[in-house]
C-alpha positions as CSV (number, residue, x, y, z in Angstrom):
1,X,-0.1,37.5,-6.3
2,X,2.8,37.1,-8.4
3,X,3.1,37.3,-12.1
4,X,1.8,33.8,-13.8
5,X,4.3,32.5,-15.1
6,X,4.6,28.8,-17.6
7,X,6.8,25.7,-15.7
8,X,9.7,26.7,-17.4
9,X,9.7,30.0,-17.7
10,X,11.7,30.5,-14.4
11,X,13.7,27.5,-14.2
12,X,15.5,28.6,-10.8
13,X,12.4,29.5,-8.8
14,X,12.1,27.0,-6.1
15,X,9.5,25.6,-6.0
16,X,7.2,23.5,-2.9
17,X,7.8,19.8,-3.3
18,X,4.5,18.1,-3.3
19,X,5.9,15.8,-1.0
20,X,7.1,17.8,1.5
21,X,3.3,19.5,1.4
22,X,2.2,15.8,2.3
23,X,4.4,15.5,5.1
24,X,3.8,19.3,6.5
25,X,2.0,19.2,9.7
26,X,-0.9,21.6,8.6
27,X,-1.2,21.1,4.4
28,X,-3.9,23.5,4.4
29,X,-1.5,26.1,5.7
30,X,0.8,25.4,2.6
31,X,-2.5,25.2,0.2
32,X,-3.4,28.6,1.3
33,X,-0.3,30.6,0.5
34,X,0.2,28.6,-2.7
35,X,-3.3,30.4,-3.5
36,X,-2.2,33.5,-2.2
37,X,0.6,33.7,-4.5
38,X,-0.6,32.1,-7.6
39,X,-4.7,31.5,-7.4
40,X,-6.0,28.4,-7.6
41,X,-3.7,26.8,-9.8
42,X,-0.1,26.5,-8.6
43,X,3.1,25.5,-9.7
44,X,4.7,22.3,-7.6
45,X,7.8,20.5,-7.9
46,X,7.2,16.4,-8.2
47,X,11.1,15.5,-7.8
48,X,14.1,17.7,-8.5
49,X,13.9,19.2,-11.9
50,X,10.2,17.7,-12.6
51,X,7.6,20.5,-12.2
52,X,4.2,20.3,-12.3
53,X,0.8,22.3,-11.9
54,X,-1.5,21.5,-8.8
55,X,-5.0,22.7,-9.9
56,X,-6.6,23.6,-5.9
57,X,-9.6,25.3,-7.2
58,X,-13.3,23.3,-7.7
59,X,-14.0,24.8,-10.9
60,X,-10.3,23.9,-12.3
61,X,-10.4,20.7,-11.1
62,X,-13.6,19.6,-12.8
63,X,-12.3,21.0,-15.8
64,X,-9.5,18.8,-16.1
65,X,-11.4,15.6,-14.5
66,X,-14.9,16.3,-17.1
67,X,-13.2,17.7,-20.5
68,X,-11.3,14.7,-21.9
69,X,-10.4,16.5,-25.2
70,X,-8.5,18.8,-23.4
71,X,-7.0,16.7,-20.7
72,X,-5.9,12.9,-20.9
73,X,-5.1,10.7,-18.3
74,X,-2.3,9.0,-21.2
75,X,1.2,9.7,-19.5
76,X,2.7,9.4,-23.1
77,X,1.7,12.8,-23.6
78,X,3.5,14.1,-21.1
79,X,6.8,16.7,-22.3
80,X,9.0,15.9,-19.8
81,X,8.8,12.5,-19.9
82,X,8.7,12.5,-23.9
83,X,11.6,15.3,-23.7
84,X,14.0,12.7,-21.1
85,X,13.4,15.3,-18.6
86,X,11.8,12.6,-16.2
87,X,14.2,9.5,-15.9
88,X,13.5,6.4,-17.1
89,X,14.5,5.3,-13.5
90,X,12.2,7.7,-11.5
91,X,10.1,6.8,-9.1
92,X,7.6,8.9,-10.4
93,X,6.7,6.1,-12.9
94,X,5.1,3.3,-11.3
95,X,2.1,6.1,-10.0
96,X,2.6,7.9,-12.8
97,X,3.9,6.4,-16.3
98,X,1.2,4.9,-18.8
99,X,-0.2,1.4,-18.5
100,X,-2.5,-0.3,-20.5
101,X,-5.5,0.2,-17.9
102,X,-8.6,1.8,-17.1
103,X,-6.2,4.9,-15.4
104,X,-4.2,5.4,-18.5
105,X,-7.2,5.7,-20.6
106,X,-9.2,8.3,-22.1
107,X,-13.0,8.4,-23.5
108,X,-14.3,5.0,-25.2
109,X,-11.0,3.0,-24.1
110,X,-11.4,3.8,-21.0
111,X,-15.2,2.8,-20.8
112,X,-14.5,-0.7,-22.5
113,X,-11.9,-0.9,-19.1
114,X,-14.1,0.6,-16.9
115,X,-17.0,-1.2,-17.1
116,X,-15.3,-4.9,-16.1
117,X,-14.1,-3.0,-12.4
118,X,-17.8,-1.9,-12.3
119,X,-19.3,-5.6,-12.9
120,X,-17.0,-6.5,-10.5
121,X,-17.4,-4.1,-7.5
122,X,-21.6,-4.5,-8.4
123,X,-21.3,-8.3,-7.4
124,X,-20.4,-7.7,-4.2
125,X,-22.5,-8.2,-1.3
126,X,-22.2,-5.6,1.0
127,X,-23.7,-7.4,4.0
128,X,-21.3,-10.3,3.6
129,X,-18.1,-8.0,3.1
130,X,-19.3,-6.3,7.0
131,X,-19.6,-9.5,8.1
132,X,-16.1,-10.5,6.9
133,X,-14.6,-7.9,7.8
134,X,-15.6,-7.8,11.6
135,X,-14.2,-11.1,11.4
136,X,-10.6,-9.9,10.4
137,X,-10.9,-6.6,13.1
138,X,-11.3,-9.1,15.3
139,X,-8.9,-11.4,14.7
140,X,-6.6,-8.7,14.3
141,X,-7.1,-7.2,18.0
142,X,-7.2,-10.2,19.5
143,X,-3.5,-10.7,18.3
144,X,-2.7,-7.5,20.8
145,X,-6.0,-7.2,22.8
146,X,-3.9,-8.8,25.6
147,X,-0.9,-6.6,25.5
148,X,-3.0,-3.0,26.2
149,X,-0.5,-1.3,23.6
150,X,-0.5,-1.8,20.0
151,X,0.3,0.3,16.4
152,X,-2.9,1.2,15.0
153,X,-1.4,1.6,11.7
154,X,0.9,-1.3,11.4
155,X,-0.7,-3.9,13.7
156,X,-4.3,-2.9,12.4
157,X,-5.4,-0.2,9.3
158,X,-3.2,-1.4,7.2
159,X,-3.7,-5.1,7.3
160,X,-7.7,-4.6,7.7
161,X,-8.3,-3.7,4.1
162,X,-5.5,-5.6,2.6
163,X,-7.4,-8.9,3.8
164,X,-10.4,-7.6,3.3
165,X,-9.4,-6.9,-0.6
166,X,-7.6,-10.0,-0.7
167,X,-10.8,-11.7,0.5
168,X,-12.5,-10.5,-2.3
169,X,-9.7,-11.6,-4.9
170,X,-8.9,-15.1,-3.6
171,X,-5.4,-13.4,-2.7
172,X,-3.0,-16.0,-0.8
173,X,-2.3,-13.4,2.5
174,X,0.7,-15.9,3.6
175,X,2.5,-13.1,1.3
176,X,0.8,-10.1,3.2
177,X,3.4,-8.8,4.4
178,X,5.5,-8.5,1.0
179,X,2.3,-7.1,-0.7
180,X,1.9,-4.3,2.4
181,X,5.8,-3.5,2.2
182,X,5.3,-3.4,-2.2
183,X,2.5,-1.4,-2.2
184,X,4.0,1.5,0.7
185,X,7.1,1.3,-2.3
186,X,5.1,2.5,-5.4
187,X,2.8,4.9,-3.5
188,X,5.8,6.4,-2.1
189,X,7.5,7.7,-5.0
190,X,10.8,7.6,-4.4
191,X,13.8,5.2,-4.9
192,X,12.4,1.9,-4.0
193,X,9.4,2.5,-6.3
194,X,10.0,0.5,-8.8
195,X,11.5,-2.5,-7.7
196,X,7.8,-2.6,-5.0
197,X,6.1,-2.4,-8.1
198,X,7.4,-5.4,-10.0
199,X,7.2,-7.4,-6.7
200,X,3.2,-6.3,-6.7
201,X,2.6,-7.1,-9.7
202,X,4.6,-10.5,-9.7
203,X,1.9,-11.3,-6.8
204,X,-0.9,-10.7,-8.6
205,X,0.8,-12.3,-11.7
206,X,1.1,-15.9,-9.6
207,X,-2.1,-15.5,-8.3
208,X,-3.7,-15.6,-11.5
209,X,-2.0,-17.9,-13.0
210,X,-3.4,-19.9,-10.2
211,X,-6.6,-19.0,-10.8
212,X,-7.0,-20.1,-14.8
213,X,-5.4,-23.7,-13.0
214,X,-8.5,-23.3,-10.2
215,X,-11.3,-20.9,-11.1
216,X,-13.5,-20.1,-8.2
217,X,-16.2,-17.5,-7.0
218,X,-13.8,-14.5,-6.5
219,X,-13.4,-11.1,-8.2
220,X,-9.9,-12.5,-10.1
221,X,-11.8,-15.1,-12.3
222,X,-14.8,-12.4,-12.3
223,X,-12.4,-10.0,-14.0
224,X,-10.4,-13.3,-16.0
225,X,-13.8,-13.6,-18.0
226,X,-15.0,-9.9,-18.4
227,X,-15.6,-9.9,-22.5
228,X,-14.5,-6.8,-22.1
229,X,-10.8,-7.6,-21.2
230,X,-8.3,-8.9,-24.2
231,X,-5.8,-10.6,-22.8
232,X,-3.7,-11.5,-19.4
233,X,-2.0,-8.0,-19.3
234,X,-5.7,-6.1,-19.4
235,X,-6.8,-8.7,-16.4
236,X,-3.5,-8.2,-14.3
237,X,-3.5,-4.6,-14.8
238,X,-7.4,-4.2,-13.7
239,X,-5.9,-6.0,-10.5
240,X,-3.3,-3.6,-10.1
241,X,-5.9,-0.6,-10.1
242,X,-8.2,-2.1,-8.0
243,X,-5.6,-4.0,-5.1
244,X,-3.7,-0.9,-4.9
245,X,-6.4,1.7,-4.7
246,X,-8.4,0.2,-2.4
247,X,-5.9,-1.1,0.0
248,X,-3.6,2.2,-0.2
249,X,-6.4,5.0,0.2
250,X,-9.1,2.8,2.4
251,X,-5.7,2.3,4.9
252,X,-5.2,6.2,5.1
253,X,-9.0,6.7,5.6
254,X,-9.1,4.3,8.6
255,X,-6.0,5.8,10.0
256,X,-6.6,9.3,9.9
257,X,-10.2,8.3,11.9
258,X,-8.7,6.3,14.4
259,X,-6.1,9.4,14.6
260,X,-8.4,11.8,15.0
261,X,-10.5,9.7,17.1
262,X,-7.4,9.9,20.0
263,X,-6.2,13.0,19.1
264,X,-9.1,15.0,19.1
265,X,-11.4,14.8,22.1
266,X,-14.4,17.0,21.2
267,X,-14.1,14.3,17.9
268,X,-13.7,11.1,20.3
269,X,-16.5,12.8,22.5
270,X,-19.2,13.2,20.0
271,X,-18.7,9.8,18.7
272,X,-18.7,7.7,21.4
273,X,-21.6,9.5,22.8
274,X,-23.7,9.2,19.6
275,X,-24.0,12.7,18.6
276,X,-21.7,12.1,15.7
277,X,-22.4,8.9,13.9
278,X,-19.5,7.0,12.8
279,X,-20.9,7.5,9.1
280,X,-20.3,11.6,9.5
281,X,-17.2,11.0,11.3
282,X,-15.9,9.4,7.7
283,X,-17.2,12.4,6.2
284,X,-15.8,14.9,8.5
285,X,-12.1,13.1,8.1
286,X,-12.7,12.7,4.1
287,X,-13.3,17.1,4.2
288,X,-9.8,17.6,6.0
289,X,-7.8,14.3,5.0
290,X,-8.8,12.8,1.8
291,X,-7.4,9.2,1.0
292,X,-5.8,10.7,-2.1
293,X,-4.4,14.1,-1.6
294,X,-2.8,14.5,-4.6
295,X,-4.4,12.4,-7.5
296,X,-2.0,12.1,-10.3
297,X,-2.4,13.2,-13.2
298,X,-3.6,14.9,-16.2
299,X,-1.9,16.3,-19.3
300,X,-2.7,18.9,-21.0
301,X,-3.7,17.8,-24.9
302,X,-3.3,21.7,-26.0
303,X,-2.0,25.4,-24.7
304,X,-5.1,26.3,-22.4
305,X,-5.8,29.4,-19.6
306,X,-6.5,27.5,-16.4
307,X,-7.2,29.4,-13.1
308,X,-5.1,32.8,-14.4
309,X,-2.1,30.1,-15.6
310,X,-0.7,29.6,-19.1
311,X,-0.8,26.0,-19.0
312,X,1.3,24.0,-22.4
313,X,0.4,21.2,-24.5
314,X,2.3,18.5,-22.1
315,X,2.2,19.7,-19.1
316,X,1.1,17.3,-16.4
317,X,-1.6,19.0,-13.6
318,X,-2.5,17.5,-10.6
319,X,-5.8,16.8,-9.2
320,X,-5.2,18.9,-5.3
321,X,-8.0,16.6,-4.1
322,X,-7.3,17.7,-0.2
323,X,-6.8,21.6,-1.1
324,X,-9.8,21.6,-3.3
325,X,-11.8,20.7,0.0
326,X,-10.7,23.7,1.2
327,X,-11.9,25.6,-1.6
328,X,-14.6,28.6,-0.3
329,X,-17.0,27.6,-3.5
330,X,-17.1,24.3,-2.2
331,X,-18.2,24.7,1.1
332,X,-18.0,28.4,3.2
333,X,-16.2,28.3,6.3
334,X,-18.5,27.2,8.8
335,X,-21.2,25.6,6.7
336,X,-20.0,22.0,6.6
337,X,-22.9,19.7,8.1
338,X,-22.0,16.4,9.2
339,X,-23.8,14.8,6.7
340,X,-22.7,17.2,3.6
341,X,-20.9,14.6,1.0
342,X,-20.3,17.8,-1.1
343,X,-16.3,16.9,-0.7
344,X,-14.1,16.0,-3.6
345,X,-12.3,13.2,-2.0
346,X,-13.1,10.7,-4.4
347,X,-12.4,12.9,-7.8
348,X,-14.8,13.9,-10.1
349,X,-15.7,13.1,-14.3
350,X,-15.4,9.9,-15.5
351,X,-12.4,8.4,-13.5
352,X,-14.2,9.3,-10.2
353,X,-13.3,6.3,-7.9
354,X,-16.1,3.3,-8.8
355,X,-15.5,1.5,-5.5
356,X,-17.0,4.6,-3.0
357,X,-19.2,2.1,-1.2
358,X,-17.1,-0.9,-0.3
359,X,-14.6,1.6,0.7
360,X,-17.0,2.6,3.4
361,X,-18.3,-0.4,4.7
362,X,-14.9,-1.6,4.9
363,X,-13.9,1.9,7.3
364,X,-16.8,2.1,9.2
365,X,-16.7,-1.3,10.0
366,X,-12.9,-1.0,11.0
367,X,-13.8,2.5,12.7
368,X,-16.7,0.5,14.7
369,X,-14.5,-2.5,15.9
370,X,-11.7,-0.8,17.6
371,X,-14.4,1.8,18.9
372,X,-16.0,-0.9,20.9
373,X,-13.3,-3.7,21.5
374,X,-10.4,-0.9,22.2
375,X,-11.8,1.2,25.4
376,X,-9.6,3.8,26.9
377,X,-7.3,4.6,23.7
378,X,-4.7,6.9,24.3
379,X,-1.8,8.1,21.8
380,X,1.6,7.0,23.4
381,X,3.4,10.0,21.4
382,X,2.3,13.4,21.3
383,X,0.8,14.1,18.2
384,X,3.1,16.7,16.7
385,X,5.8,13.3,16.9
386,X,3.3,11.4,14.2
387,X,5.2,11.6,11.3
388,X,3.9,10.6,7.5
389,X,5.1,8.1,4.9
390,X,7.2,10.0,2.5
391,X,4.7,10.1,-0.7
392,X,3.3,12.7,-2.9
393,X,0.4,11.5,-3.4
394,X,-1.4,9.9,-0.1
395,X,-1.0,11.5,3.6
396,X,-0.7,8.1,5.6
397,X,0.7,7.9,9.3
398,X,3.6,6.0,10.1
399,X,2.4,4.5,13.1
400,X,-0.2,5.3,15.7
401,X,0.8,3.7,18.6
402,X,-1.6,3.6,21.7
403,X,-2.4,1.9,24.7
404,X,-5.7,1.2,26.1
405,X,-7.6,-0.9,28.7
406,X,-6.5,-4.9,28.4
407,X,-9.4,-6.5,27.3
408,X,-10.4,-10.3,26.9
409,X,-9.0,-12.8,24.4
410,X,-12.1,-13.5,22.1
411,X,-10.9,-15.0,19.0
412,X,-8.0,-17.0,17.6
413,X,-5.1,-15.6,15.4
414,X,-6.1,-14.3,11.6
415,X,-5.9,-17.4,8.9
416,X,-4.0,-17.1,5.9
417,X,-6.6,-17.7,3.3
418,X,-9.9,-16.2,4.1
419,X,-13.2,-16.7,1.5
420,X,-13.8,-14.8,-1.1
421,X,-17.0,-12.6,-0.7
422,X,-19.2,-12.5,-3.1
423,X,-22.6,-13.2,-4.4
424,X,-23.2,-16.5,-3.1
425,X,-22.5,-15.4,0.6
């Protein structure tokens, strides 16, 4: 193992781009020497010149997530963006930079934010969400059922949660494909970040502006009069975290099934013969390929030892969701059941994710579907061709595209405003 050393202390060591460890074909390959070399927190590059610390180890990472004095989730203390090392026009920013939300907020702020996305994910009814959203799988293979080749990514897991979601916010989807195409932007990072940011939020803007002209039954107005929530910004912004989590990660979780469904056969195997249900089949993909694989971000409140590091007042760590699942403490080699939920896919402390459930029902349910309506599914490319949307922070195909065995047409084309789901249904 190398010396430890602090991020700037060797300013010419290159260093692995957390992106690049997203788009690697074997991440755990990459997570392994990074331990190797450094234990179990590791130095990481986030974009040319912008280092950062990617804590890999359980015991790290619930250090960070549980002791809020120590570590905040408040971007405006981080050094290099206070020191005009990060540019104001990075990418980094719209995943990154502070917002007045429940992410960018630390101990009793963040509870007064948190507690409206709780109300809100509490009213919904889980059996009425299934029921919707076999209605969109549906309506979403039938628009290829007839064509016995489709992209499982494009033409299916990333539309089915987006409608599901926008079910659930009263979202106009004649605009689905602008939200899809804003919300790949800021997860990705890079260039175009920004600009799919403001075109997100200028979505959700219109929509509820509509909805103070037309309140309805939908988690919009639910969150419009939380007493907890100020003003307009604090309501838009609890959108944002919601609509972007949940479509973002819940796509990646129904891709990487559906991937490993027709890429791995013992996988495929035990779950169409029943000997894996498709509950532990979610769990198995959520061990190897968490929705978030890199959770940004911490920053370090004081100078602290972490993991055999020196880490600085203002350094910015983050969360290795995807390597800490691969962490021996966690669970030995070998000893993963296909029921153990022991995984740290959805964080850990007080920002775990709130929406664990609904995230579920919406996969399995999208798992389920094309497991029964899609017979004979077969990956058109090999699978070392699948390649990964550039991001740092989420592992998400491109595309997955597959033929299979025509099947019937059974349902008519998707509509463009779909009921909200909530307690009434």
């Amino acid at each position: 193992m190398t010396t430890p050393g602090t991020l700037d202390t060797h300013p010419a060591r290159t260093l692995v781009s957390l992106t690049n460890i997203t788009q690697s074909r074997d991440p755990h390959r990459i997570y392994d020497q990074l331990r190797f070399q450094y234990g179990p927190v590791a130095p990481v590059e986030l974009e040319p010149g912008v280092r950062a610390w990617l804590v890999m180890g359980v015991e790290q990472l619930r250090i960070i997530t549980e002791r809020e004095a120590f570590f905040s989730r408040d971007a405006r203390n981080w050094r290099d963006l206070n020191e005009g090392i990060v540019s104001p026009d990075s990418g980094l920013l719209p995943m990154m930079g502070y917002r007045p939300n429940v992410i960018g907020a630390d101990q009793q702020e963040h509870r007064r934010l948190r507690q409206p996305l709780d109300d809100g994910i509490g009213r919904i009814n889980h059996r009425a969400l299934r029921r919707q959203v076999q209605y969109i799988c549906r309506e979403l293979i039938a628009t290829f059922s007839q064509q016995g080749y489709a992209d499982l990514v494009a033409n299916y897991a990333a539309y089915v949660p987006m409608l599901a979601v926008a079910s659930l916010f009263g979202l106009d989807m004649s605009q689905g494909h602008e939200l899809r195409a804003a919300l790949i932007a800021l997860f990705s990072s890079q260039t175009d970040s920004q600009v799919g940011n403001r075109s997100f939020e200028q979505i959700l803007f219109d929509t509820l502006r509509e909805r103070q002209q037309n309140p309805t039954d939908d988690l919009t107005t639910a969150l419009m009069n939380h007493p907890n929530l100020q003003d307009d910004p604090e309501v838009l912004q609890s959108m944002v975290v919601m609509i972007s989590a949940g479509n973002e990660t819940t796509t990646c979780w129904i891709a990487h099934t559906l991937y490993r469904m027709i890429t791995d056969t013992s996988f495929d195997d035990r779950l169409r013969g029943g000997q894996l249900g498709v509950d532990d089949a979610l769990d198995e993909v959520l061990w190897r390929e968490p929705p978030m694989t890199h959770m940004p971000a911490r920053y370090a409140l004081r100078d602290i030892d972490l993991g055999g590091q020196p880490i600085r007042h203002g350094d910015v760590l983050i969360l290795g969701l995807s390597a800490a699942n691969s962490d021996h403490t966690l669970a030995p080699p070998g000893k993963k059941q296909p029921n153990n939920r022991a995984h740290m896919a959805y964080s850990a402390g007080p920002h775990m994710c709130p929406a664990q459930d609904t995230a579920r029902v919406i996969t399995r349910t999208a798992v389920d579907t094309a497991l029964h309506l899609l017979p004979g599914l077969r990956l058109t490319i090999s699978p070392d061709e699948v390649t990964w949307n550039p991001s740092p922070w989420t592992r998400c195909p491109t595309q997955l595209p597959v033929s299979f065995a025509v099947v019937p047409h059974f349902s008519s084309p998707v509509s463009d405003r779909l009921r909200p789901v909530g307690d009434h249904a």
